[in-house]
Structure formats: structure tokens, C-alpha cells
C-alpha positions as CSV (number, residue, x, y, z in Angstrom):
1,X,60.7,-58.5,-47.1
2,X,62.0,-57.2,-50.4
3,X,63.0,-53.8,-50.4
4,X,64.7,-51.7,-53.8
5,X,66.5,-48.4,-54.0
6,X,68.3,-46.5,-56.2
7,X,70.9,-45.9,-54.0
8,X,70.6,-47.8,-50.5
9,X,67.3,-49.2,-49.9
10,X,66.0,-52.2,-50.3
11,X,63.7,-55.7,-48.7
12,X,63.1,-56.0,-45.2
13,X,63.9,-59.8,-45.0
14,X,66.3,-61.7,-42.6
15,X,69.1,-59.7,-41.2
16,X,72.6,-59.0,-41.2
17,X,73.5,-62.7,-41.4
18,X,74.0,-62.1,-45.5
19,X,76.9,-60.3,-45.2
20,X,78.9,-63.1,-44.7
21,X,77.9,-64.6,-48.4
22,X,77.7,-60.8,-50.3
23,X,80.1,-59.0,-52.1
24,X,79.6,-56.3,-54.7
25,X,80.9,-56.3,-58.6
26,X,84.7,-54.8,-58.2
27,X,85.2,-51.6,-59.9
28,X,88.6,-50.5,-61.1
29,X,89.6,-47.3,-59.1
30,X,92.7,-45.1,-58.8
31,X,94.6,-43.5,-56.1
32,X,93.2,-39.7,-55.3
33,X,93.7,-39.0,-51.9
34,X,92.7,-36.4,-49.7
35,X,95.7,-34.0,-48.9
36,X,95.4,-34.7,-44.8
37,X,93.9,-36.5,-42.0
38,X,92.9,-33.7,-40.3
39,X,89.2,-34.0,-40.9
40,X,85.6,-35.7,-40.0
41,X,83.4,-37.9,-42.0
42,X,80.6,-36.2,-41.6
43,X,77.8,-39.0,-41.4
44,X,74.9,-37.3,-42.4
45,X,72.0,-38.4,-43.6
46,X,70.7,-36.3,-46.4
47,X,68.0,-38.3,-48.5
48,X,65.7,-41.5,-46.0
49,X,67.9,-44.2,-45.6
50,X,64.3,-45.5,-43.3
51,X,62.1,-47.9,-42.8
52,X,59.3,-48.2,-45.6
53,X,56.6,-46.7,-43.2
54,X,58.7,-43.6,-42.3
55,X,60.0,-43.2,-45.8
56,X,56.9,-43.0,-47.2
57,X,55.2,-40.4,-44.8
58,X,58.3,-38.2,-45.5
59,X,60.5,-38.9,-42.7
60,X,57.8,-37.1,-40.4
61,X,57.4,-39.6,-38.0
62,X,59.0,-37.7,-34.6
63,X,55.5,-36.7,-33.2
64,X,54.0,-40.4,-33.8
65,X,56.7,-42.5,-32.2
66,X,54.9,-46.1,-32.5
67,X,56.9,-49.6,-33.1
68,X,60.2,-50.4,-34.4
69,X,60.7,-47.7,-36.9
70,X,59.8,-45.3,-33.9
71,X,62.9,-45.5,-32.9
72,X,65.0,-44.0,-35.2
73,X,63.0,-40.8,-35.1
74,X,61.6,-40.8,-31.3
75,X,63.9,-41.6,-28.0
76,X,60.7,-42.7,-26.0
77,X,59.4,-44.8,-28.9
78,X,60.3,-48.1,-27.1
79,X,57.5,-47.7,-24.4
80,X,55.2,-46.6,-26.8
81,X,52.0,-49.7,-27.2
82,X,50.4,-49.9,-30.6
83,X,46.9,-50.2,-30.5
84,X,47.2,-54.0,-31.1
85,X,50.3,-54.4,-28.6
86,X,47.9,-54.9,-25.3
87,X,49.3,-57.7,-23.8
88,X,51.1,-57.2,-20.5
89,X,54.5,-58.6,-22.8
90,X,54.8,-57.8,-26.6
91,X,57.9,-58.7,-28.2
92,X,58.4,-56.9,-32.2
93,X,61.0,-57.8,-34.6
94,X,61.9,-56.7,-38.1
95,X,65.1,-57.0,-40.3
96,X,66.0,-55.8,-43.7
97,X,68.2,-56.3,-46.1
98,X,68.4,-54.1,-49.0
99,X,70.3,-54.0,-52.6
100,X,71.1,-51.2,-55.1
101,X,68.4,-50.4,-57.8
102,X,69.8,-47.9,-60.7
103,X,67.0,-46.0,-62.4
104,X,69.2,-43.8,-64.1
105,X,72.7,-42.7,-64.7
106,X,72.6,-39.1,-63.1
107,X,72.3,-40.4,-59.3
108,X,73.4,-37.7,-56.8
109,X,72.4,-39.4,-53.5
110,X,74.4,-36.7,-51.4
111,X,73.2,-34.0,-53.4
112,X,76.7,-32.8,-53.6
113,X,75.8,-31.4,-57.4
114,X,77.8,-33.4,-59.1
115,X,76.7,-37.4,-60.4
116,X,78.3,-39.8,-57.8
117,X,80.7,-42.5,-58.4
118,X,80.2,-46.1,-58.8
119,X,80.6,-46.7,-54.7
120,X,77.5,-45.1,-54.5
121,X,75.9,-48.9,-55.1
122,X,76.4,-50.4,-51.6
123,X,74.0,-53.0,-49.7
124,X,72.3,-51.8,-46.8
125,X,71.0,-53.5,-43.9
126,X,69.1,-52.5,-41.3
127,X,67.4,-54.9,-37.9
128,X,65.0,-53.8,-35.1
129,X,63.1,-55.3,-31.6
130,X,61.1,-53.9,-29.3
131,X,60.5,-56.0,-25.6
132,X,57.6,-54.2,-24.1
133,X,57.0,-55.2,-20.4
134,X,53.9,-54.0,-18.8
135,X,54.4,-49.7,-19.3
136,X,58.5,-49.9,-19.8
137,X,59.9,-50.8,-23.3
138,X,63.3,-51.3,-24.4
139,X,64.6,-51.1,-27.7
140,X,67.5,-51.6,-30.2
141,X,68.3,-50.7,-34.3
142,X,70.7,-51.0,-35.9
143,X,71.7,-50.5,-39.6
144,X,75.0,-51.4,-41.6
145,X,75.7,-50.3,-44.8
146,X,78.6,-52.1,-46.8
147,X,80.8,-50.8,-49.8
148,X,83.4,-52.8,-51.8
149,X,86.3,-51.3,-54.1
150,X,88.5,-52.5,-56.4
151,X,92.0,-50.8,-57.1
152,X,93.9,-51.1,-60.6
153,X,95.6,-53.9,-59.0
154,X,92.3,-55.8,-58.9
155,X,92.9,-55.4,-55.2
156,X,89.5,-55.1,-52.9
157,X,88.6,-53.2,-50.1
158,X,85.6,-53.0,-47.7
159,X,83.9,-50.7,-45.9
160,X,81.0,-50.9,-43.8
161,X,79.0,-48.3,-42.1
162,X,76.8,-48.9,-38.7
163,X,74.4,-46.8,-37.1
164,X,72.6,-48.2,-33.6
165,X,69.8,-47.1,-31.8
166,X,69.7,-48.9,-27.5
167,X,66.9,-47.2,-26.4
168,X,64.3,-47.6,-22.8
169,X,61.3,-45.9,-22.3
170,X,58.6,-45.4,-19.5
171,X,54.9,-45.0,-20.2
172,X,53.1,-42.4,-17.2
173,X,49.4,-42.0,-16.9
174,X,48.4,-45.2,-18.2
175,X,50.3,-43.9,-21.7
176,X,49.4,-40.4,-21.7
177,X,53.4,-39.4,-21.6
178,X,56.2,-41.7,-22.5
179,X,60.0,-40.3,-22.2
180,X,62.6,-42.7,-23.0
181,X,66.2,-42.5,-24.0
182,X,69.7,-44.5,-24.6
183,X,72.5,-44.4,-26.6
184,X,73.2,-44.0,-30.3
185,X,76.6,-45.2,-31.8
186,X,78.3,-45.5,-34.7
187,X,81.1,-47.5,-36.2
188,X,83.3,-47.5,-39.3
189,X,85.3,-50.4,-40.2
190,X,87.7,-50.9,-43.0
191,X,89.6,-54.7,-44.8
192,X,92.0,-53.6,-47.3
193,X,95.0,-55.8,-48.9
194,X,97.0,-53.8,-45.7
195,X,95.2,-54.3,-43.4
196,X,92.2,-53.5,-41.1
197,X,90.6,-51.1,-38.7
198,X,87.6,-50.1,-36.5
199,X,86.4,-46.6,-35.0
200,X,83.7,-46.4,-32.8
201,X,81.9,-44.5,-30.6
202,X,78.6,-43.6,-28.3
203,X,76.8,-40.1,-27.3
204,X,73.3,-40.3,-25.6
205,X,69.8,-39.2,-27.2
206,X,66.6,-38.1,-25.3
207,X,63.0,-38.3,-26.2
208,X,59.5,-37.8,-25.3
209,X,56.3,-37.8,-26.8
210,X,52.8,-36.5,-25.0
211,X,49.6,-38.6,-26.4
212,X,46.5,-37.4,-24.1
213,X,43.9,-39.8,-24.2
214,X,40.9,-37.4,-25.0
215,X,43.0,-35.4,-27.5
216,X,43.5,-37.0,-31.2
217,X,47.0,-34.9,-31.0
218,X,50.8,-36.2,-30.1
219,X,53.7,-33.8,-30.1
220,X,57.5,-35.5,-30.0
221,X,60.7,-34.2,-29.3
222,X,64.2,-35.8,-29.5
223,X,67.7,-34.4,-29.0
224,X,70.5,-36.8,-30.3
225,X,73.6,-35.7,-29.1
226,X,76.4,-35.6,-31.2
227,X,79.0,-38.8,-31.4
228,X,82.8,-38.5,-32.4
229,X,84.0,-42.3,-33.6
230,X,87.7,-42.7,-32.9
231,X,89.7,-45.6,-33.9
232,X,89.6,-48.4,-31.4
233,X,92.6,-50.6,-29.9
234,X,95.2,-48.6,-31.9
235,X,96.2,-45.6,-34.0
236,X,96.2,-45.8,-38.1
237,X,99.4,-46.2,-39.5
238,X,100.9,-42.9,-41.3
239,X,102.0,-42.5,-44.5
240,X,105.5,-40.1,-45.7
241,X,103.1,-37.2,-45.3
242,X,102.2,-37.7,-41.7
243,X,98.4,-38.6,-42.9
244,X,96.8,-41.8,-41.4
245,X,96.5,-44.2,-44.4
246,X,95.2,-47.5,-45.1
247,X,95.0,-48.8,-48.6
248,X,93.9,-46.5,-50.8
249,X,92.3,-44.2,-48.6
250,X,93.6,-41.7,-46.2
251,X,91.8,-41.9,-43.0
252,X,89.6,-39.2,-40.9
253,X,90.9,-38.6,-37.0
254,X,86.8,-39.8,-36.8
255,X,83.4,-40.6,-37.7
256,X,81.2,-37.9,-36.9
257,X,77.9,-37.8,-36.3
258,X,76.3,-34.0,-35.9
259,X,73.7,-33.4,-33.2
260,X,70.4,-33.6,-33.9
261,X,67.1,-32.4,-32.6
262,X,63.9,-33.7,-33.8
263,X,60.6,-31.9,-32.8
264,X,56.8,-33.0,-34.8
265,X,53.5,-33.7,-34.2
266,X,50.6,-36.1,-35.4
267,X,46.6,-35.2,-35.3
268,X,44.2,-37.5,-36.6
269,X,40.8,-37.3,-37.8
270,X,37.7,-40.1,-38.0
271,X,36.0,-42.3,-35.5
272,X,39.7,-44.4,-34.6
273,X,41.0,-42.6,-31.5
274,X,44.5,-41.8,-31.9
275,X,45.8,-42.6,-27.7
276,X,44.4,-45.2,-26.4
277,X,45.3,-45.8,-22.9
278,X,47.4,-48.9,-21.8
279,X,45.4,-50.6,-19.2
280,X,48.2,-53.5,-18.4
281,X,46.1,-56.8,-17.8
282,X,48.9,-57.4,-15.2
283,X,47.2,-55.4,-13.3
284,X,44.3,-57.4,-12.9
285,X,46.0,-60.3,-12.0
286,X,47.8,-58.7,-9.2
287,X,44.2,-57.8,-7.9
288,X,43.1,-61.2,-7.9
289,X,46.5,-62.0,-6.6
290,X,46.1,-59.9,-3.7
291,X,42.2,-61.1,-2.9
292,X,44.0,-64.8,-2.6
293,X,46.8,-64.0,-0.8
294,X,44.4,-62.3,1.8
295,X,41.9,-65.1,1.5
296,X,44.7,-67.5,2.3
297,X,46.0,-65.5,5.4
298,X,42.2,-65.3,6.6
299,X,41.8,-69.1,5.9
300,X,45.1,-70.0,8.0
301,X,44.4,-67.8,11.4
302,X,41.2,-69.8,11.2
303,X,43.4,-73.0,10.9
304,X,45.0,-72.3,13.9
305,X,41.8,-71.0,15.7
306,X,40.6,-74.3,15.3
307,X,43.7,-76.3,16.2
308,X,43.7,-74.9,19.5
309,X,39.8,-75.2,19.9
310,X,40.1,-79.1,20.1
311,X,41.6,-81.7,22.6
312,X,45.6,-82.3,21.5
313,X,44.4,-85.9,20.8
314,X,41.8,-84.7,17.6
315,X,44.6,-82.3,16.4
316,X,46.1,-84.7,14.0
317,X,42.9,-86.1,12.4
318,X,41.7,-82.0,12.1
319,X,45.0,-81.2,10.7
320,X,44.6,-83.7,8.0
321,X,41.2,-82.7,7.2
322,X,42.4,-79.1,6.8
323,X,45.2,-79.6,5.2
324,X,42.9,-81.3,2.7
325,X,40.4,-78.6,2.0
326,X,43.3,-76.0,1.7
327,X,44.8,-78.0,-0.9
328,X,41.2,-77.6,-2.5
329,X,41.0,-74.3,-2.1
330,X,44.1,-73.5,-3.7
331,X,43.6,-75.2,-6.8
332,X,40.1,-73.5,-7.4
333,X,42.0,-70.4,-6.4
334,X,44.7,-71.0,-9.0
335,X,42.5,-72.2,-11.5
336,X,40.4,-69.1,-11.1
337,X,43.2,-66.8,-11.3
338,X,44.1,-68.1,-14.5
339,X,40.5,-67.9,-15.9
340,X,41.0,-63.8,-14.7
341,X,44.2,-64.0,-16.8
342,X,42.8,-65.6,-19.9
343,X,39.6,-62.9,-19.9
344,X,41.6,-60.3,-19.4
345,X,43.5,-61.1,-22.6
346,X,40.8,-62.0,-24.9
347,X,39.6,-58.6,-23.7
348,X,42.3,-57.0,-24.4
349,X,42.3,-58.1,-28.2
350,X,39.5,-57.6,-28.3
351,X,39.1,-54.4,-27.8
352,X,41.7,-53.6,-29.8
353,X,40.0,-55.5,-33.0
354,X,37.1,-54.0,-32.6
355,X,38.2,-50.2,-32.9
356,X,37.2,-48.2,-35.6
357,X,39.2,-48.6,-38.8
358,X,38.7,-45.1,-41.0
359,X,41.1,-42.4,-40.1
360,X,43.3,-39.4,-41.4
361,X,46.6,-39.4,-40.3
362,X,48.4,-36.1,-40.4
363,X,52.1,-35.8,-39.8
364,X,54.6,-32.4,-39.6
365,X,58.0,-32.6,-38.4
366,X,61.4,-31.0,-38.4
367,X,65.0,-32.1,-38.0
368,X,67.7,-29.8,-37.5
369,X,71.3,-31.3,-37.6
370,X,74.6,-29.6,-36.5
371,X,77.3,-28.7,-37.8
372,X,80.9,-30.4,-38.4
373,X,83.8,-28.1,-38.3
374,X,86.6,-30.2,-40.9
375,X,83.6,-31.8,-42.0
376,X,83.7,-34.0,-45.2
377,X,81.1,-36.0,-46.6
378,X,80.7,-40.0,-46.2
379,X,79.9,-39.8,-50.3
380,X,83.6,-37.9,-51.1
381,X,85.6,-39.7,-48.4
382,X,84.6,-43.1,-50.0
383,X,85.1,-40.9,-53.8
384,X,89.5,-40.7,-52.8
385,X,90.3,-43.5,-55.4
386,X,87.9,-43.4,-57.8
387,X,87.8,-41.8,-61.5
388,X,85.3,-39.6,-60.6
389,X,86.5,-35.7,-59.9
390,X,86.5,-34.5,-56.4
391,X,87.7,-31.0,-54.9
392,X,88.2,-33.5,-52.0
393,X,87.8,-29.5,-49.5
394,X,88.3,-30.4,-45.8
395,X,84.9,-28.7,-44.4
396,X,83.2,-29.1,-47.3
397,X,80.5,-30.5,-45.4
398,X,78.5,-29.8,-43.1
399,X,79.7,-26.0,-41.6
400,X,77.0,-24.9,-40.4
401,X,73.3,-25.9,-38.8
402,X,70.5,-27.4,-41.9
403,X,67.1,-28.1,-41.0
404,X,64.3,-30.2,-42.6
405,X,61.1,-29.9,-43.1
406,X,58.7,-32.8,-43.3
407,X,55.2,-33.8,-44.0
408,X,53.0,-37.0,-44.3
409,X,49.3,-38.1,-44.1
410,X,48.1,-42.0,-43.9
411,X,44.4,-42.6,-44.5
412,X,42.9,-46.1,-44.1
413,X,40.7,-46.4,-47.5
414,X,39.7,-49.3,-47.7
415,X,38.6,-50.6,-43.8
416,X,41.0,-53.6,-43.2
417,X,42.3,-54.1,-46.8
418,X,44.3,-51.0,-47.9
419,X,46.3,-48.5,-46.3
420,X,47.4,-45.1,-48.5
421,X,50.5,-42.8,-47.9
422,X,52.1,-39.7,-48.7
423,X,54.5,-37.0,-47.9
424,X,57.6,-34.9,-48.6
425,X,60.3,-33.4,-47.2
426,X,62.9,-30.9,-48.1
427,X,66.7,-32.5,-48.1
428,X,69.2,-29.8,-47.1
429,X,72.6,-29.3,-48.9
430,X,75.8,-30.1,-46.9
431,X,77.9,-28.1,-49.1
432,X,76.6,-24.5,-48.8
433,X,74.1,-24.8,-51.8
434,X,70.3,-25.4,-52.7
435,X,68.6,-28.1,-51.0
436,X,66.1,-30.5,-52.7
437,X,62.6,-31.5,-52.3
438,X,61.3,-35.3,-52.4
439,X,58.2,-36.6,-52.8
440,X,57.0,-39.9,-51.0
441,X,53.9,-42.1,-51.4
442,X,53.1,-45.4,-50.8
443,X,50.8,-47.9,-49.7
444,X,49.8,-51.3,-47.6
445,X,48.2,-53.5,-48.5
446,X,46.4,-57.1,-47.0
447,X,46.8,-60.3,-48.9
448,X,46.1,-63.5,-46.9
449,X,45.8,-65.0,-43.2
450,X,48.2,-67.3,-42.4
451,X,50.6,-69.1,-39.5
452,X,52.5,-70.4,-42.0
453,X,52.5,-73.7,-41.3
454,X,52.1,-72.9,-37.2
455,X,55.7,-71.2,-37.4
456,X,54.5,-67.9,-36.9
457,X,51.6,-66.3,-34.2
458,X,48.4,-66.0,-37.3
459,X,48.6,-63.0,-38.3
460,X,47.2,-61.1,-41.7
461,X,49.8,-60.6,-44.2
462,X,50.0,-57.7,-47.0
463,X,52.6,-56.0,-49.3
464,X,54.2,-52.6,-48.6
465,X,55.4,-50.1,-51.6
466,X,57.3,-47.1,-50.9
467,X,58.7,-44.7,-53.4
468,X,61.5,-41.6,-53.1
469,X,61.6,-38.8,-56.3
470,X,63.9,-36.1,-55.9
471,X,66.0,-34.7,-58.8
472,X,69.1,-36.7,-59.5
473,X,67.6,-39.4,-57.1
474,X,65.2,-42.2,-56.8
475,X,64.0,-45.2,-54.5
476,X,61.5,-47.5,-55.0
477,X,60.6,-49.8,-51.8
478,X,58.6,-52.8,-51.3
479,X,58.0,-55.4,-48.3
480,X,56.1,-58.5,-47.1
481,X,54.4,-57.5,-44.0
482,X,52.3,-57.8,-41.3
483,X,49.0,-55.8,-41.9
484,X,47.5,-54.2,-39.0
């Protein structure tokens, strides 16, 4: 999967494995630093850094919750069963890995005001599974985001960015409710000519979203709790000044990510229901299951019934005989059981191909995200060397609460071939100012059926396109996908 941004996005492909092989063009950069270490990186996320899906719907997927990019807006997302993910086990998987795209020279991606520096290009990556077992789920995302500098003595420095997702989840009432949480951690690492470092660190995050089967509605609700990142194994060294310094850049006492509390709903209009209920074809083989063991049981009291019924010198010969038919009865019992198992998953699919296929998907949702006290932004931290000017204010960023607004709609519009999306949402400022608002759209869209060569399950295959437009920003996104 190919993904392009102006900023951060880009192709949902193969993973984090690339990072070993990628570096960015050096950039020649001079010492600015900021005046202490008495401060937070305040790791908020401003404009979507998202999967294509959730970009393109705006962000407003809290109150829908399905599949892997579920979980990076829904806690309880994990548990949640797509209509076609029927199967007592369902495994999911996706990966992306994404490249810088300029499409113009005044690219504010922070929305600081001002036009960013060069370190503003950065590759990010992003990885996601699901293992769904009967109605629990677990889950895990995880994105990195890498940066490379150059200083005026052509010497480099790295740093890279991660944001995870571990998440479980619980369906009740055959899928009516799921509630789910985990953990969600960040690190920040740094490999300068001096050296290197780590900080990490771990808060937990709630969720739970309400799907009643008779009801085209869902509401969500997540609270992310907030996550200080410390330096791990050891303290940074200090500078003449008392400030923790590495390289060129004088380093936070952490990595902070705000609280967060994400609450939205879905409704959805045409003949598709929106909840389906999870009817686990487990449990019709532990029926059958329990009609053999009982058979069984029966079958041996009558064994021993009949033992004792005959002269000790015809026990032998009867035992044989009966030892015999049980083995025969077993393997028509077996075999049976496994015919159950079989129907029951062909009906299964089934029933999920067959739904209806038209539908109007509405979305509304709203993130509110806390504050951070000696807040500065991720955007000026990595701005200390560079050429560009920076006021470089400790709490500059993020000193009090922002909330925002979101909005999508999905409509199937061509049955089975084309899938059309849209939404917005309104990007709150970090630095006491005037917000922005983006507009999203994209679409899916099926090409072929293949197993490629019996590699992969045979699946149909399409394209997804995602764009981002906001003033001094813009993304453009696009995938090879499977096309439910």
C-alpha cells in the first residue's frame, strides 16, 4: 500500500522493517537552543496522522470502532467483528509506510502560524493486528515517525517518534456492547554524533461502544489517560547551563502525551443493517460436542450393562465386538462433528455475503485533549537548530483544554464496486490562536479477485485515495487494499 502526504502520510505497505535501509536528504542546520530543560514535548496531534479510512471520514471514527484503524480512536475496538469477520478466529493485519509529499512551500503542519522548517519532512510508519477469538479481541498499533538533521558540521542526528496502541476487548449480548481497554505508550529516541538516548513511558485508556442489534445507531466513548515519557536507564548529560543536552538539541525532562477523551456516534441508513449480532459458530460445535460426549457416556453404562449380563467366559469375545462398534461410532461421530463445523462456516460467510450492500454512513465525533503545563510543541522542539525563527516560549503549547469537532459520511454507490467518502473536522491551535478547518474525501474502490498466486486467502482487491486540505496544509493518500 502506497500512501503520500504533504507532511507525514503516506502507503500502507510492509512495515517498520524499512527503517533499517532509509535515511532522509541532510539539511544544514545551526545551533538555537532552547534556554532550559524545564519543559514537555507536548505530543499532540493537531492535523490526521490516521489510517486512510479514518482520515478520510474526518477523524470521526469514535462511535464506529470496527478493524484495525478502530483502534486508534475506540479502546473496545479490538472485540468489535466486522460484518465479514464471522469465523469463530479472525486474524487482521495492516502496515504502512509513508514518505513526505510537498505540494507547496507554505506548509504549517502544526498550525503554529508560521511556515515550518525543513524537519517537517519525516517518514512515517505506522503497523496494526487484530486476533479476534470467539467474542474477546485483542489488539496492537503502533506508529513511528523518523526525522534526520544535519548540523554545519555535516554531522547527523535522528529522531524517531512512537505511538502504540495494546488493547483487549470483550463483546456482551452477542455484540450488542463491547468495552475494551489497554495501554497506550510512547517513546522518543535520539542518535546523535554524542551519543544516544530513549524515554518511554505507559498510561492506560478505556473504551466502549453500544451497537444494539435492532437500532442502526452506535455511540463510543474513550478516555486516554495522559502518559509522561521519562528517559530510561539513565539521566541526560547536562551542559554548563544545568540543561540536559544531547547534540544539538537541549532535551525535555519528558515526552508528554495530554489526556484525551473521545466521545461520537455513527447512524446509518438503507437496507444494510448497521449491528449485526456475533453468533460464534463455536458455539455450535460445543452443542454437538456435548450431544457426543453424552451419547458416549450413554453408550459406555450400556457396555458395562452388558459385560456383566454374560458368563465371565463370553466377556472377552463381547468386549472385542464392542470395542469394535465404539470405534465405529466415534469416527461417524467425529466425522459428523466436523460436517457441523464446516456448515456452520459456509453459513457464516454466507450470510455475511449476502447482506445488503447500499447504505449511508453518518459519523459525528469529538476529541477533547488536555492540557500541558511547560508544554512545547513536537514541531518547535525538533525547530532548536535550524535556520528557521523560533520564540522557542516554554508553554507555548498546549496550556489549556482544545476540543475537535468531527464529521464523516461513507455511502456505498456503486453495490460491490465503489465506496465514497467525506468529512471535516476542525484542528485546534496549540498556541492560544485560531484553529483551522480541513476537509476530507476519498474513496474505494474494487479492481480484481485474486490469491496471488495462493499466497494470500482470495480476496477482492481495490485502490484507496484519501485527501487532507486545510490552509497551509495538504495530504494526499492512496493504498492497495482489500475491498469489502
Amino acid at each position: 500500500m502506497v500512501r503520500r502526504h504533504s507532511k507525514s502520510l503516506g502507503a500502507l505497505g510492509l512495515g517498520f522493517a524499512c527503517f533499517a535501509v532509509v535515511s532522509m536528504v541532510p539539511r544544514a542546520v545551526r545551533a538555537d537552543p532552547l534556554p532550559s530543560s524545564h519543559f514537555d514535548i507536548d505530543v499532540f496531534q493537531g492535523a490526521l496522522l490516521t489510517p486512510i479510512r479514518v482520515t478520510s471520514l474526518g477523524g470521526a471514527y469514535a462511535g464506529f470502532g470496527e478493524g484495525i484503524p478502530g483502534l486508534v480512536s475506540n479502546a473496545a475496538a479490538a472485540s468489535v467483528r466486522e460484518p465479514f469477520a464471522a469465523q469463530h478466529v479472525e486474524l487482521s493485519l495492516s502496515g504502512s509506510l509513508s514518505f513526505p509529499l510537498g505540494l507547496g512551500e507554505n506548509n504549517d503542519f502544526d498550525n503554529n502560524g508560521t511556515k515550518d522548517a525543513d524537519y517537517s519532512s519525516f517518514i512515517y510508519a505506522n503497523a496494526g493486528a487484530i486476533v479476534q477469538v470467539g467474542a474477546f479481541g485483542t489488539g496492537i498499533e503502533a506508529e513511528l515517525q523518523t526525522y534526520t538533521l544535519t548540523n554545519d558540521k555535516d554531522e547527523s542526528s535522528t529522531v524517531v517518534l512512537g505511538r502504540y496502541h495494546f488493547l483487549a476487548g470483550v463483546l456482551i449480548a452477542h455484540g450488542d456492547l463491547a468495552i475494551g481497554g489497554g495501554a497506550r505508550a510512547v517513546t522518543l529516541g535520539f542518535a546523535t554524533p554524542d551519543g544516544g538516548l530513549a524515554y518511554a513511558g505507559v498510561g492506560p485508556e478505556l473504551g466502549i461502544l453500544v451497537k444494539p442489534r435492532s437500532v442502526p445507531f452506535r455511540f463510543g466513548a474513550t478516555y486516554r489517560f495522559p502518559v509522561s515519557a521519562a528517559p530510561l536507564f539513565a539521566r541526560p548529560p547536562t551542559d554548563s547551563d544545568g540543561r540536559f543536552r544531547l547534540g544539538d538539541f537541549v532535551l525535555p525532562e519528558s515526552a508528554f502525551l495530554p489526556w484525551e477523551l473521545e466521545i461520537g456516534t455513527a447512524v446509518q441508513f438503507g437496507p444494510r443493517p448497521l449491528n449485526l449480532p456475533f453468533e460464534d459458530p463455536e458455539d455450535a460445535d460445543d452443542f454437538v460436542e456435548d450431544a457426543v460426549s453424552r451419547a458416549r457416556k450413554d453408550r459406555e453404562q450400556l457396555r458395562e450393562r452388558a459385560l456383566a449380563s454374560v458368563p465371565e467366559e463370553e466377556r472377552d469375545a463381547l468386549r472385542a465386538k464392542l470395542d469394535d462398534e465404539e470405534a465405529a461410532y466415534r469416527t461417524a461421530e467425529d466425522d459428523a462433528a466436523e460436517a457441523v463445523e464446516r456448515r456452520t462456516e459456509r453459513e457464516a460467510d454466507a450470510r455475511a455475503k449476502s447482506l445488503a450492500r447500499p447504505r449511508l454512513l453518518l459519523l459525528f465525533s469529538v476529541l477533547a485533549t488536555g492540557e500541558v503545563s511547560r508544554g512545547v510543541s513536537f514541531e518547535e522542539f525538533l525547530a532548536q537548530p535550524t535556520d528557521e525563527p523560533s520564540t522557542h516560549v516554554i508553554g507555548s503549547s498546549g496550556a489549556s483544554i482544545n476540543f475537535s469537532p468531527r464529521f464523516g459520511v461513507e455511502v456505498e454507490a456503486v453495490p460491490r464496486l465503489l465506496v465514497l467518502r467525506g468529512g471535516g473536522y476542525y484542528e485546534p491551535s496549540r498556541f492560544d490562536r485560531v484553529g483551522r478547518q480541513h476537509g476530507t474525501s476519498g474513496l474505494a474502490l474494487k479492481l480484481f479477485h485474486t490469491d496471488f498466486f495462493g499466497l494470500l486467502p482470495d480476496y477482492d482487491w481495490g485502490v484507496e485515495l484519501g485527501v487532507d486540505l486545510a490552509p497551509r496544509y495538504q495530504s494526499l493518500s492512496a493504498s492497495l487494499a482489500v475491498f469489502r
